[in-house]
C-alpha positions in Angstrom: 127.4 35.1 150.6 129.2 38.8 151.0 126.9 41.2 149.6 128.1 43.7 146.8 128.0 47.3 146.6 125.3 49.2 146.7 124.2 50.8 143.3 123.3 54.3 144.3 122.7 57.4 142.9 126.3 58.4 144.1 128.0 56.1 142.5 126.6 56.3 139.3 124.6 59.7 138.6 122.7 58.2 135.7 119.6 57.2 134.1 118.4 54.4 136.6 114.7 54.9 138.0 115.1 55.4 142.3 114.4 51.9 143.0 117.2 50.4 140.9 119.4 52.4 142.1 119.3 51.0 145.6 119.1 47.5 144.4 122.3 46.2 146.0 124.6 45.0 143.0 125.8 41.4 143.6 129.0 40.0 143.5 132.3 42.2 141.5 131.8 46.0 140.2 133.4 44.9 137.5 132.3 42.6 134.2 134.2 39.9 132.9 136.6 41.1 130.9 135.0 41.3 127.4 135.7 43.9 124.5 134.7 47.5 124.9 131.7 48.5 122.6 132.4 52.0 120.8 129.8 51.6 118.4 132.5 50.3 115.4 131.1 46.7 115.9 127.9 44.7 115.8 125.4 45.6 118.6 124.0 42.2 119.0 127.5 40.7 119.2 127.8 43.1 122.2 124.9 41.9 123.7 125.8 38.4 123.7 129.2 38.4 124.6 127.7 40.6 128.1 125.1 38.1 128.6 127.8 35.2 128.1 129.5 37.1 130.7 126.9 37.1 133.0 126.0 33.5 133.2 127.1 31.8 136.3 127.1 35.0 138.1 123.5 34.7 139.2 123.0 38.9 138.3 119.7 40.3 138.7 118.9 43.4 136.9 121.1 46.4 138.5 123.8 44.2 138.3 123.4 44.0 134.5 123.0 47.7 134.7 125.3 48.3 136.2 128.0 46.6 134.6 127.1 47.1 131.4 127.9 50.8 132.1 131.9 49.6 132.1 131.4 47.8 128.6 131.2 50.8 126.9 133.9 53.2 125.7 134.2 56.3 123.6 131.1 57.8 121.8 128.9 55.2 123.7 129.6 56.0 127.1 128.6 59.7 125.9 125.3 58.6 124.7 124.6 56.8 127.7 125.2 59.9 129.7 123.0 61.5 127.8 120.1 59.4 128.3 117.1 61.0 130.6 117.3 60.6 134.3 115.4 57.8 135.6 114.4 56.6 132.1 116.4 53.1 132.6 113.9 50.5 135.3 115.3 47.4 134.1 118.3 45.2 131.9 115.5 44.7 129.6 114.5 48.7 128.9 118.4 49.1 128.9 118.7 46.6 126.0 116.1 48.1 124.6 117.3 51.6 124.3 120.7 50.3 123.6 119.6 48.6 120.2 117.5 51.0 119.2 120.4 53.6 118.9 122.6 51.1 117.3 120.6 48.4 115.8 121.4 49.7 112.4 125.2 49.3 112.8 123.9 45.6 112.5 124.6 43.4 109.7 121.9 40.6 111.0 118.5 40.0 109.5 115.9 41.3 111.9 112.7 39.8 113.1 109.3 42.0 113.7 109.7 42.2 117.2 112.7 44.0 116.3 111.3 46.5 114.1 109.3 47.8 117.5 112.2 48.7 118.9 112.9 51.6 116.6 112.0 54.7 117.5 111.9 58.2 116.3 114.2 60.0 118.5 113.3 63.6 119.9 115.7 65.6 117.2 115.2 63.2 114.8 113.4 64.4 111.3 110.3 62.7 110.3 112.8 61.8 106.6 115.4 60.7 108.7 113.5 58.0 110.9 111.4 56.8 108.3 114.7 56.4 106.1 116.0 54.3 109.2 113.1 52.2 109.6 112.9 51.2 106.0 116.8 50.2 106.4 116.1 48.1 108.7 112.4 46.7 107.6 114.4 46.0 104.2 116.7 43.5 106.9 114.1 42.1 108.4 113.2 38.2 107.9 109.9 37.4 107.7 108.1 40.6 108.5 104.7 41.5 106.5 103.7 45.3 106.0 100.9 44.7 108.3 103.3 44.5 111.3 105.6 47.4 109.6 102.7 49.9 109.6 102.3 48.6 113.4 105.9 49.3 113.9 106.2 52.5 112.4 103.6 53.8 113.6 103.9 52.8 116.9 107.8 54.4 116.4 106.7 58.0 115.7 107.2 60.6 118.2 103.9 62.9 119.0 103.2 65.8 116.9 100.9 67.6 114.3 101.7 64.2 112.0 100.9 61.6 114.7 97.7 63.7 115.1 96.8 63.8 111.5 97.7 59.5 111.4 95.1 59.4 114.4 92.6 61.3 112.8 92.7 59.4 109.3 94.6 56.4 109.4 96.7 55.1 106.6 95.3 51.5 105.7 98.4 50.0 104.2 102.1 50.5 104.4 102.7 52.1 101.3 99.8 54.7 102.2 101.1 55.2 105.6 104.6 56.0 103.8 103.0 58.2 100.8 101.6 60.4 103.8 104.7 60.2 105.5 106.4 62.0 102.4 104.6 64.2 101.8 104.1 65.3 104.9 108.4 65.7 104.9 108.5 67.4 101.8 105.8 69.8 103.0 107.7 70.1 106.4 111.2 71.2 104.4 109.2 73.8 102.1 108.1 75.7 105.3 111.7 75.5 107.3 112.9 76.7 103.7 110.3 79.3 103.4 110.7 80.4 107.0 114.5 80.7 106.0 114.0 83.0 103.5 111.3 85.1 104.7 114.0 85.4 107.8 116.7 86.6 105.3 114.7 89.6 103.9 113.5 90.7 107.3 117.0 91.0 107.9 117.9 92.4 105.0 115.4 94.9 105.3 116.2 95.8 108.7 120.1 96.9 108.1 119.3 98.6 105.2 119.4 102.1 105.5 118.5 104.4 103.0 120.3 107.4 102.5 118.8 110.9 103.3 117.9 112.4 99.8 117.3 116.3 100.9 119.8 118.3 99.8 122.3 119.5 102.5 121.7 122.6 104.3 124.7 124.8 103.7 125.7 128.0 105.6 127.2 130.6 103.1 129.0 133.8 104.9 
């Protein structure tokens, strides 16, 4: 059987780890011809109409990569380009990522291995993600708060909250989201406080007083 291209780092100057990118890519460059995803539809629909695609084809991992890459259009293709440099290793880690940005486009009730794929993401707000995650926790079939607490926690990003978590550990669900809003609300007080105290320093800065001693004047 011909061999494909090779999937290198030329070609595609994106987040694949070294060794997937010189996995040779069998059979076409090019996917079955399947609608574009631009993030307006159901992520999971995506997913199965690629992996639909795929059968037959025999693809092992960079070619799922690969061409997954040319089933995206638009404001997806930009994320994708945005992802880290050799973050991707695998279809599976691809999928992965993939849902986890657009899982809650979904309209489909989840399952708790679903909920572990949701992760803070690095700009993300502490409100924000825990907002997301009890979205899609409120979607998901079958999951008890056990696993959510798991999941959640297991979903935050490291910091001076993760820490605090670590240190004394929420027991429940509902005490692991009471800390989390607090902890929130605390966080916008300071950024508001820092705001302010950042106004009157400048404020205090341009202002210049005028000289009050009287002017010196020459009389002939």
């Amino acid at each position: 059987m011909p061999r494909g291209p090779e999937f290198t780092k030329k070609e595609i100057p994106l987040p694949y780890t070294r060794d997937l990118l010189h996995v040779r890519v069998v059979g076409d460059s090019k996917a079955s011809k399947i609608p574009l995803y631009d993030e307006m539809t159901d992520p999971y629909d995506h997913l199965d109409n690629f992996r639909y695609a795929m059968e037959g084809r025999d693809a092992n991992g960079a070619t799922k990569c690969c061409l997954f890459l040319t089933t995206l259009k638009g404001p997806t293709t930009s994320w994708f380009k945005r992802l880290t440099l050799e973050f991707i290793s695998s279809f599976a880690k691809l999928r992965k990522v993939f849902l986890e940005r657009y899982m809650i486009i979904s309209n489909r009730m989840y399952t708790a291995n679903d909920l572990s794929t949701i992760k803070q993401r690095l700009d993300e707000k502490l409100r924000d993600y825990i907002t997301r995650f009890n979205n899609e926790y409120a979607r998901c079939k079958g999951c008890d708060e056990a696993t959510a607490h798991n999941a959640l926690m297991g979903g935050l990003q490291g910091g001076d909250f993760y820490f605090s978590l670590t240190r004394n550990p929420p027991e429940t669900y509902k005490d692991l989201i009471r800390e989390a809003t607090c902890y929130s609300r605390a966080e916008q007080l300071n950024l508001a406080r820092k705001a302010t105290t950042r106004s009157v320093s400048e404020a205090h800065v341009s202002y210049q007083p005028r000289d009050k001693r009287p002017n010196n004047y020459a009389y002939d």
